[in-house]
DRENSE-108379 format. One record per atom (N, C-alpha, C): atom name; residue number from 1; z, x, y. Coordinates in nm, 4 decimals, padded with zeros to 6 digits, m for minus. Atoms other than C-alpha are relative to their C-alpha. Layout:
% DRENSE-108379
@name: CA; resi: NUM; zz: Z; xx: X; yy: Y
...
This chain:
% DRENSE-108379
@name: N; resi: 1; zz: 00.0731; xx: m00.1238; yy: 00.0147
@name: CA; resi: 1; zz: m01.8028; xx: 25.7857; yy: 22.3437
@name: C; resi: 1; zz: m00.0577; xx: 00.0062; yy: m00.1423
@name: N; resi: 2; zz: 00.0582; xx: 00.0444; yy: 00.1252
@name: CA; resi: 2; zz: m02.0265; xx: 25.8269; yy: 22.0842
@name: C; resi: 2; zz: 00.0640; xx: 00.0791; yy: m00.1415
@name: N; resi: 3; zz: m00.0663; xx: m00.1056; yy: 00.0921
@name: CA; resi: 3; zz: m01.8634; xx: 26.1336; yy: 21.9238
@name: C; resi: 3; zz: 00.1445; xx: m00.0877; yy: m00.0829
@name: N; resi: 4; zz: m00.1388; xx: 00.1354; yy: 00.0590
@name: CA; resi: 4; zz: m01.5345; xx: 25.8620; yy: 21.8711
@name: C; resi: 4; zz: m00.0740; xx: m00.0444; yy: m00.1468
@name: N; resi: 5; zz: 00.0571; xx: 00.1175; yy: 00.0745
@name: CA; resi: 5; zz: m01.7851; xx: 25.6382; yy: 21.6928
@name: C; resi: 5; zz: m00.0511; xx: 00.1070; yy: m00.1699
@name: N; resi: 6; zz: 00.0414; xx: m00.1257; yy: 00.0851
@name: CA; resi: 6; zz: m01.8923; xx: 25.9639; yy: 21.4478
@name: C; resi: 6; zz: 00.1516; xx: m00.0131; yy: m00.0966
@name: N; resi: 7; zz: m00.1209; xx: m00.0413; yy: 00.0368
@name: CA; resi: 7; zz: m01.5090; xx: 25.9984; yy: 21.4128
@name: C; resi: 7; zz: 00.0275; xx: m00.1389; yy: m00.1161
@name: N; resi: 8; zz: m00.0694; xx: 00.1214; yy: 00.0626
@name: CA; resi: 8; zz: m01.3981; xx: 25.6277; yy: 21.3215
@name: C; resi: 8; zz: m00.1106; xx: m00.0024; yy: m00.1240
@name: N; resi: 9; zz: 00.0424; xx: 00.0326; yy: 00.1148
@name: CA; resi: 9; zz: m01.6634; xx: 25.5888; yy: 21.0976
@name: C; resi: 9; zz: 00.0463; xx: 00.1122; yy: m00.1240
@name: N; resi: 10; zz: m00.0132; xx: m00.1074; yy: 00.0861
@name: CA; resi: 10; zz: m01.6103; xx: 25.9246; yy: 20.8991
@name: C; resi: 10; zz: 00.1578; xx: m00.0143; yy: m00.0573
@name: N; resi: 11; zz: m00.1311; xx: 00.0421; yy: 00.0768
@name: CA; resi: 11; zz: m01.2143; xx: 25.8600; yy: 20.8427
@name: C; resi: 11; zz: m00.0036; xx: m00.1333; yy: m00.0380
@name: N; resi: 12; zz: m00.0675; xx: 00.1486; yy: 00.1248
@name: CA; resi: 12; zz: m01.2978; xx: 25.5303; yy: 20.7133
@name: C; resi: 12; zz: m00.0953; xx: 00.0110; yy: m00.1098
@name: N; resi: 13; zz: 00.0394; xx: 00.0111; yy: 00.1446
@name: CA; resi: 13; zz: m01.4874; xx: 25.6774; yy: 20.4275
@name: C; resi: 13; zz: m00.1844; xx: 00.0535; yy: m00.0006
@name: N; resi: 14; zz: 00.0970; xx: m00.0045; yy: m00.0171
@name: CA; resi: 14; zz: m01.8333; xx: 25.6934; yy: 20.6005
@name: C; resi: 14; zz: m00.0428; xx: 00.1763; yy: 00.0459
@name: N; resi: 15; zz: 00.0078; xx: m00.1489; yy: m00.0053
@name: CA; resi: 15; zz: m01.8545; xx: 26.0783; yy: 20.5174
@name: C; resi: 15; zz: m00.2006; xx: 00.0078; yy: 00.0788
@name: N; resi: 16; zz: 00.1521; xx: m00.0726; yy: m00.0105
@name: CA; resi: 16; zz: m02.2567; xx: 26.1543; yy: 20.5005
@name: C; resi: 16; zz: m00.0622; xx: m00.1115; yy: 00.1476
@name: N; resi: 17; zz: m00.0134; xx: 00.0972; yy: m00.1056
@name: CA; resi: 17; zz: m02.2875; xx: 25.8480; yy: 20.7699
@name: C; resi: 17; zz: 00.0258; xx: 00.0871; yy: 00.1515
@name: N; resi: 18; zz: m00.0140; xx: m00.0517; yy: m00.0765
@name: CA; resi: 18; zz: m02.0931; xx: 26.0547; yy: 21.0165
@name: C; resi: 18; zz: m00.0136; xx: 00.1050; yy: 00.0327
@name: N; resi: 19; zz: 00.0802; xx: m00.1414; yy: 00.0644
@name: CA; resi: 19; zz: m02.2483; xx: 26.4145; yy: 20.9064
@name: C; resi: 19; zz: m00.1017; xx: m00.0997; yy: 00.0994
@name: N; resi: 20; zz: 00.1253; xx: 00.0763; yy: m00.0287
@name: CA; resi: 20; zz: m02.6176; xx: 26.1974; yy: 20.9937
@name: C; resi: 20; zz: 00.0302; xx: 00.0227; yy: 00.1993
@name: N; resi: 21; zz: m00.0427; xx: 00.0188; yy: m00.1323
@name: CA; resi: 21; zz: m02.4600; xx: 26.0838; yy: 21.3572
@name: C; resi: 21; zz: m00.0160; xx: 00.1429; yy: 00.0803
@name: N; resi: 22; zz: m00.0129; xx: m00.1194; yy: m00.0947
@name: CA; resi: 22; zz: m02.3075; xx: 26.4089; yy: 21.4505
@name: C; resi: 22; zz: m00.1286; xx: 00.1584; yy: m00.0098
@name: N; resi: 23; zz: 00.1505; xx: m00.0662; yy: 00.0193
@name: CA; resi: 23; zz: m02.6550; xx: 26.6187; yy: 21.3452
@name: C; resi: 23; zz: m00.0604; xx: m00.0702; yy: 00.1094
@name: N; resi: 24; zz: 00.0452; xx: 00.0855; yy: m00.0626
@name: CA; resi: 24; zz: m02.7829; xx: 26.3614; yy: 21.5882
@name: C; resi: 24; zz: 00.0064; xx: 00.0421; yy: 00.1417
@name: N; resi: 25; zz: m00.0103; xx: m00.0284; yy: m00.0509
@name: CA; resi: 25; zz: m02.5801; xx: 26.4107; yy: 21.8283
@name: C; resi: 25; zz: 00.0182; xx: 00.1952; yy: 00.0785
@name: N; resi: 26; zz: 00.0014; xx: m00.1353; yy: m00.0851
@name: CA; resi: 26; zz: m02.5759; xx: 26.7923; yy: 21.8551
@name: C; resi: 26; zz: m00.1177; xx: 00.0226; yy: m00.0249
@name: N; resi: 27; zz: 00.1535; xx: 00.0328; yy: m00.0463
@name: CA; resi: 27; zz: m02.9606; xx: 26.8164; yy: 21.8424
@name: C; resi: 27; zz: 00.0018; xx: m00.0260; yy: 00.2129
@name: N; resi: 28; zz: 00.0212; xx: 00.0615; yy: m00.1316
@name: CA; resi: 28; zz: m02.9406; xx: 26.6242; yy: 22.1695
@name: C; resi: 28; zz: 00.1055; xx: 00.0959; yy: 00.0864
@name: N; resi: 29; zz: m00.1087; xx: m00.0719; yy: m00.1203
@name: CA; resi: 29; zz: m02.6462; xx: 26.8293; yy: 22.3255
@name: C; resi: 29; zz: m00.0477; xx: 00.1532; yy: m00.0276
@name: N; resi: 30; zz: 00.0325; xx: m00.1127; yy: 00.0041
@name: CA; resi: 30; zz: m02.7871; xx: 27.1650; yy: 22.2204
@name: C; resi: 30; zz: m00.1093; xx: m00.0438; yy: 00.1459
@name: N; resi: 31; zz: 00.0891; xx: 00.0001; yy: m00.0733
@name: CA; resi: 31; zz: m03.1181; xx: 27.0341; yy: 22.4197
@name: C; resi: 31; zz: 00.0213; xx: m00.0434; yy: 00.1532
@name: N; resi: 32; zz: m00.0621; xx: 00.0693; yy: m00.1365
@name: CA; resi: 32; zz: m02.9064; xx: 26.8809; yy: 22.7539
@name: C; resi: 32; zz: 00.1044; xx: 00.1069; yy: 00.0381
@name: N; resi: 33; zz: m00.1008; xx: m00.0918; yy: m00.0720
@name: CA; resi: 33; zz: m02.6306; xx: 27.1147; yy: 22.7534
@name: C; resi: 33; zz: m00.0377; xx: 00.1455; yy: m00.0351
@name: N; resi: 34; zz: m00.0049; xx: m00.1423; yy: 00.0532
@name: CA; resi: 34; zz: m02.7406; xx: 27.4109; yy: 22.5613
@name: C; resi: 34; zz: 00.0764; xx: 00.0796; yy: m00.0788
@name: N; resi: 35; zz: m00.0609; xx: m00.0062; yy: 00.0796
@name: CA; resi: 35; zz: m02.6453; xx: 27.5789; yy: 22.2863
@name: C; resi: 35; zz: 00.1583; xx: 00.0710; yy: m00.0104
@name: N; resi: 36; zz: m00.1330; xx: m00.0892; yy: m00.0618
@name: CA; resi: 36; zz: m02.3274; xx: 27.7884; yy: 22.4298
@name: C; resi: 36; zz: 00.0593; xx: m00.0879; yy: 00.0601
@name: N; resi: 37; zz: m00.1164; xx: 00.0826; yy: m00.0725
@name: CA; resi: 37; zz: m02.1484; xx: 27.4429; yy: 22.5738
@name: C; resi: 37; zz: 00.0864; xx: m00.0229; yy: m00.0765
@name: N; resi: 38; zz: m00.1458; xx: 00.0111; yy: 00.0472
@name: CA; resi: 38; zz: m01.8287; xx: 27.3756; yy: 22.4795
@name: C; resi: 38; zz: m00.0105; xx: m00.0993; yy: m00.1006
@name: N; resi: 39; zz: 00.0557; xx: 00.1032; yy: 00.0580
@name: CA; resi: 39; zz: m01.9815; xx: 27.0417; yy: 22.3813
@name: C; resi: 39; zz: m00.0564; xx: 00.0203; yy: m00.1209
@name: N; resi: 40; zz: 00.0927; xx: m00.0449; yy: 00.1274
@name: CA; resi: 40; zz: m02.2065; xx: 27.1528; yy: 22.1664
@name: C; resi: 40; zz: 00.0162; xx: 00.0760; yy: m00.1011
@name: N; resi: 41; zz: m00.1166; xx: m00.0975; yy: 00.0997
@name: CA; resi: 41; zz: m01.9796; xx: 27.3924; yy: 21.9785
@name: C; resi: 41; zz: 00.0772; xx: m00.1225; yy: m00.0245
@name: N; resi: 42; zz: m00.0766; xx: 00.0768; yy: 00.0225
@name: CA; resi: 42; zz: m01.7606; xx: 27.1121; yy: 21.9630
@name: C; resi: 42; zz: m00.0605; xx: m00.0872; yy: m00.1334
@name: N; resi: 43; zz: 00.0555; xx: 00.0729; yy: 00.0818
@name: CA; resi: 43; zz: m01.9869; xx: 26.8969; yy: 21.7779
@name: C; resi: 43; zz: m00.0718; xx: 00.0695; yy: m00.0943
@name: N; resi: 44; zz: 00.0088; xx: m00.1326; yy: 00.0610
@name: CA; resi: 44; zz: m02.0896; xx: 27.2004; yy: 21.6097
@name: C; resi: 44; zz: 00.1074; xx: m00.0210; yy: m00.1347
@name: N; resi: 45; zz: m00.1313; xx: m00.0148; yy: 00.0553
@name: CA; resi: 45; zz: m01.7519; xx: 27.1861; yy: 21.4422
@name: C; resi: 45; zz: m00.0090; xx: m00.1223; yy: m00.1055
@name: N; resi: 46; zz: 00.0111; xx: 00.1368; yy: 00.0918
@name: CA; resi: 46; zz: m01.7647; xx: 26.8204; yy: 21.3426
@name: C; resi: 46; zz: m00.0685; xx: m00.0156; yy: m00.1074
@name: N; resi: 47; zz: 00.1232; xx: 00.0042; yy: 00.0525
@name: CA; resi: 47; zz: m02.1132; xx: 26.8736; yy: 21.2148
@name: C; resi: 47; zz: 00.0450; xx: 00.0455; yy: m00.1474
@name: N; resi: 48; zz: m00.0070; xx: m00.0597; yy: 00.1651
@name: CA; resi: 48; zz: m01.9749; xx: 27.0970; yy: 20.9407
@name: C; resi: 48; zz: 00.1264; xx: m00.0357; yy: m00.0399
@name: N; resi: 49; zz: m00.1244; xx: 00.0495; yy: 00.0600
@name: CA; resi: 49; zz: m01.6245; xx: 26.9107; yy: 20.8790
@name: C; resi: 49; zz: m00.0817; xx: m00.1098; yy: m00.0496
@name: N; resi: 50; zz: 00.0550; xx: 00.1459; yy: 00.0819
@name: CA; resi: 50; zz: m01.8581; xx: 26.5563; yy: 20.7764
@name: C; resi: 50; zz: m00.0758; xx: 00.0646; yy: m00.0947
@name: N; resi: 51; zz: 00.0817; xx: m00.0825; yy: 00.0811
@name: CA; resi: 51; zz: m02.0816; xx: 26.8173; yy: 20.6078
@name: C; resi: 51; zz: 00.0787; xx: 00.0074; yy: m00.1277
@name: N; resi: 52; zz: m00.0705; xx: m00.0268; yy: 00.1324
@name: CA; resi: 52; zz: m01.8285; xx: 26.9370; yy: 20.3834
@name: C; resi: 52; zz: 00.0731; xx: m00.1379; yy: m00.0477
@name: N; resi: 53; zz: m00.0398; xx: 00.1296; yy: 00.0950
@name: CA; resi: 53; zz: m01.6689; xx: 26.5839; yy: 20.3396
@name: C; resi: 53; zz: m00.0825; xx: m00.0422; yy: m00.0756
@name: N; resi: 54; zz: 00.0501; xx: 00.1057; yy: 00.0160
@name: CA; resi: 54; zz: m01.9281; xx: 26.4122; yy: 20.2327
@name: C; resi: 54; zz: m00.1001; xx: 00.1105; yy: m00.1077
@name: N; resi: 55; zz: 00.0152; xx: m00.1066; yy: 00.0793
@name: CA; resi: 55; zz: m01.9888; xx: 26.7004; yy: 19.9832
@name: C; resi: 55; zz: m00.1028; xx: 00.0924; yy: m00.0562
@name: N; resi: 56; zz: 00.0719; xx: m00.1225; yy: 00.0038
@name: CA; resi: 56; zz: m02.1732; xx: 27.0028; yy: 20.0498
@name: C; resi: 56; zz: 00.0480; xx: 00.0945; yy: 00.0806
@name: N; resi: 57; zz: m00.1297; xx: m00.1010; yy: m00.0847
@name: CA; resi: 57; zz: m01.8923; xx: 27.2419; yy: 20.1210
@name: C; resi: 57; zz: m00.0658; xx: 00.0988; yy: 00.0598
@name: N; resi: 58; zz: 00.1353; xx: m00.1395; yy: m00.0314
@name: CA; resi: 58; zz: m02.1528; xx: 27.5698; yy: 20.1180
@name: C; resi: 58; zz: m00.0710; xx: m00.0270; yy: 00.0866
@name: N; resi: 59; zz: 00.0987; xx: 00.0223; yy: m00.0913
@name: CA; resi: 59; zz: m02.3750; xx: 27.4184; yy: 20.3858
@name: C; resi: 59; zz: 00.0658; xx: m00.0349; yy: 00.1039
@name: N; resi: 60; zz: m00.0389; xx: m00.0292; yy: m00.1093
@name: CA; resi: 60; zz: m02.1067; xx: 27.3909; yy: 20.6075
@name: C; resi: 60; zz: 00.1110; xx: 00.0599; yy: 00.0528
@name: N; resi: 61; zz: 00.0464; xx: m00.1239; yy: m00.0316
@name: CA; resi: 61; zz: m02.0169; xx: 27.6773; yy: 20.6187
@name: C; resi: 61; zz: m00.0492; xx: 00.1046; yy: 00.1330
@name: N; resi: 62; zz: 00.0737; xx: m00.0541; yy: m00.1205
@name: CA; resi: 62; zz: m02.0785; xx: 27.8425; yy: 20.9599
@name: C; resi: 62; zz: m00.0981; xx: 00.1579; yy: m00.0564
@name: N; resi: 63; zz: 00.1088; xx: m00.0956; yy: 00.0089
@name: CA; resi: 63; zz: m02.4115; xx: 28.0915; yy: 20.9048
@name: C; resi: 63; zz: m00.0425; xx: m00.0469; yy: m00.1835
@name: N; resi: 64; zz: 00.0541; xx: 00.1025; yy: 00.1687
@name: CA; resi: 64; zz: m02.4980; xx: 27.9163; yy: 20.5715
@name: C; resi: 64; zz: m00.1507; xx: m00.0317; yy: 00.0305
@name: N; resi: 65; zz: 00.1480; xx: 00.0182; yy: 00.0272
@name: CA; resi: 65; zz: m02.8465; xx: 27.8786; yy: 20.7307
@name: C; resi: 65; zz: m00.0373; xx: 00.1166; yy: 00.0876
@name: N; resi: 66; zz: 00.0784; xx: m00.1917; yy: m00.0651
@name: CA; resi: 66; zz: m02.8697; xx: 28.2838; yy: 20.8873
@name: C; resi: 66; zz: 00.0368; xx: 00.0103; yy: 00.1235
@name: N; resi: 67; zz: m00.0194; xx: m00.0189; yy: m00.1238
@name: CA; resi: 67; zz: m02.6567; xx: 28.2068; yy: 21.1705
@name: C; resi: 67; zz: 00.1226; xx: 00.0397; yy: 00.0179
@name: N; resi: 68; zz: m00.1433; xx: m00.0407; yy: 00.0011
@name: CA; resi: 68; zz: m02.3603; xx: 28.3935; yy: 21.1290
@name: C; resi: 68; zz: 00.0467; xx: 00.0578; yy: 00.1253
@name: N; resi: 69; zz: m00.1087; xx: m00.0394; yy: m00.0991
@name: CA; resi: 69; zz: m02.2960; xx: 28.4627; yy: 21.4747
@name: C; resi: 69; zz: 00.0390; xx: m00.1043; yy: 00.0585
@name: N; resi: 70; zz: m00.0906; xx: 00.1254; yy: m00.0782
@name: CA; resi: 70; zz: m02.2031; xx: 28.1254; yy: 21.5412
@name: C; resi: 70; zz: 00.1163; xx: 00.0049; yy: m00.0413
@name: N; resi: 71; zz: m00.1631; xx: 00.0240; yy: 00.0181
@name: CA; resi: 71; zz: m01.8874; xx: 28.2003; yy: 21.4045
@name: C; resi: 71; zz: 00.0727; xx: 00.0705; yy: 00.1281
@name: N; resi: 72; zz: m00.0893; xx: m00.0579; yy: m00.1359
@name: CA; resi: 72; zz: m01.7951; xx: 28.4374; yy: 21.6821
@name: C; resi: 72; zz: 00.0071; xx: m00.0836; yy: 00.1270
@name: N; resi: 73; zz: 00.0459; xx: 00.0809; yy: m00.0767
@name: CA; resi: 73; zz: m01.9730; xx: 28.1863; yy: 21.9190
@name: C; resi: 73; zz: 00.1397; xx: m00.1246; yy: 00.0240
@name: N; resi: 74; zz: m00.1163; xx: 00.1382; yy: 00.0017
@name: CA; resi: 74; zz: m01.7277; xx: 27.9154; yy: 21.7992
@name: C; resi: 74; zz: 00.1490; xx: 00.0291; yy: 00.0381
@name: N; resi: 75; zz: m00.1221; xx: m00.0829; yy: m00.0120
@name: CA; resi: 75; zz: m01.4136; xx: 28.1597; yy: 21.8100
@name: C; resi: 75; zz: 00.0157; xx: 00.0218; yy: 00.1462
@name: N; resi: 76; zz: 00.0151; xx: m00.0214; yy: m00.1596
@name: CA; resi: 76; zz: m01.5087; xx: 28.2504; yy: 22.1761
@name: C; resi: 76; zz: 00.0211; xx: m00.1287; yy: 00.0686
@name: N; resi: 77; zz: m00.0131; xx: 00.1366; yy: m00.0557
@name: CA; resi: 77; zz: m01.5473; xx: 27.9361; yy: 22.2766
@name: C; resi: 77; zz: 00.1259; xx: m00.0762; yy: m00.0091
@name: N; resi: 78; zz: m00.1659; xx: 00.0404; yy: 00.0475
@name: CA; resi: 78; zz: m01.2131; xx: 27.7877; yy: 22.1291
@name: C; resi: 78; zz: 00.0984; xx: 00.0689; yy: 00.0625
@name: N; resi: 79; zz: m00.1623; xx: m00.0527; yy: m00.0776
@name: CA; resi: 79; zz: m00.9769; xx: 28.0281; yy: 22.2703
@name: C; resi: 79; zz: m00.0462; xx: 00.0308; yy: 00.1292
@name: N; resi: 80; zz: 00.0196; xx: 00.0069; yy: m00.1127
@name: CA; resi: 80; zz: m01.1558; xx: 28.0238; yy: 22.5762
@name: C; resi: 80; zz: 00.0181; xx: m00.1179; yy: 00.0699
@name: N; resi: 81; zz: 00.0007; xx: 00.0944; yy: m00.0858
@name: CA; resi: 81; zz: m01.1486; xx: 27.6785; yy: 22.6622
@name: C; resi: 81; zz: 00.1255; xx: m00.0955; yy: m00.0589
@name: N; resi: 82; zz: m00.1345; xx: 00.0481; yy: 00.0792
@name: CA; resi: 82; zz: m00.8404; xx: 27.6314; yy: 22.3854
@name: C; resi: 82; zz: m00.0756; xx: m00.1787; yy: 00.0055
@name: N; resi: 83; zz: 00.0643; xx: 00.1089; yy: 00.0918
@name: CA; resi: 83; zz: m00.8319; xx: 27.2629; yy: 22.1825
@name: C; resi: 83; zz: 00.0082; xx: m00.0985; yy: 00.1300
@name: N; resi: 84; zz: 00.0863; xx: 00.1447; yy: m00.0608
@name: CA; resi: 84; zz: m00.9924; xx: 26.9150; yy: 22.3626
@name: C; resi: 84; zz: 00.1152; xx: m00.1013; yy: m00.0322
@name: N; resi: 85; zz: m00.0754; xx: 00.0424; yy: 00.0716
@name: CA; resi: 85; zz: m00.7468; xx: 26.6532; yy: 22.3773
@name: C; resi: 85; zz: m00.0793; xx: m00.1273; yy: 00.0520
């Protein structure tokens, strides 16, 4: 899965690398699944954990670019469908 491949690279150091990827990939899953999938919140998530590794803590940030209701979005979503194993 490609989201794996986001992962392995990013814990071996390849911060802004796996930031790049997972921008990539949620682009494409906003436009296939839409922006309210589980998926796409998911990678949502990632998006701004490689973000802040790879160091630009402030930009990720959920509503850091005027979208502060994705935080409720993400909150809803999480204890609705609880954690992915």
């Amino acid at each position: 899965m490609r989201s794996d491949v986001a992962s392995y690279v990013g814990y071996s150091g390849g911060w802004a690398v796996a930031r790049d990827f997972s921008q990539v990939m949620l682009e494409e899953r906003a436009r296939v699944l839409g922006p309210e999938h589980q998926d796409t919140l998911y990678t949502r998530g990632y998006l701004a954990h490689w973000t802040g590794m790879a160091g630009n803590a402030a930009r990720s940030a959920p509503g850091s670019e005027g979208r502060s209701h994705l935080v409720v979005t993400d909150v809803r979503s999480w204890e609705q469908f609880g954690s992915r194993s």
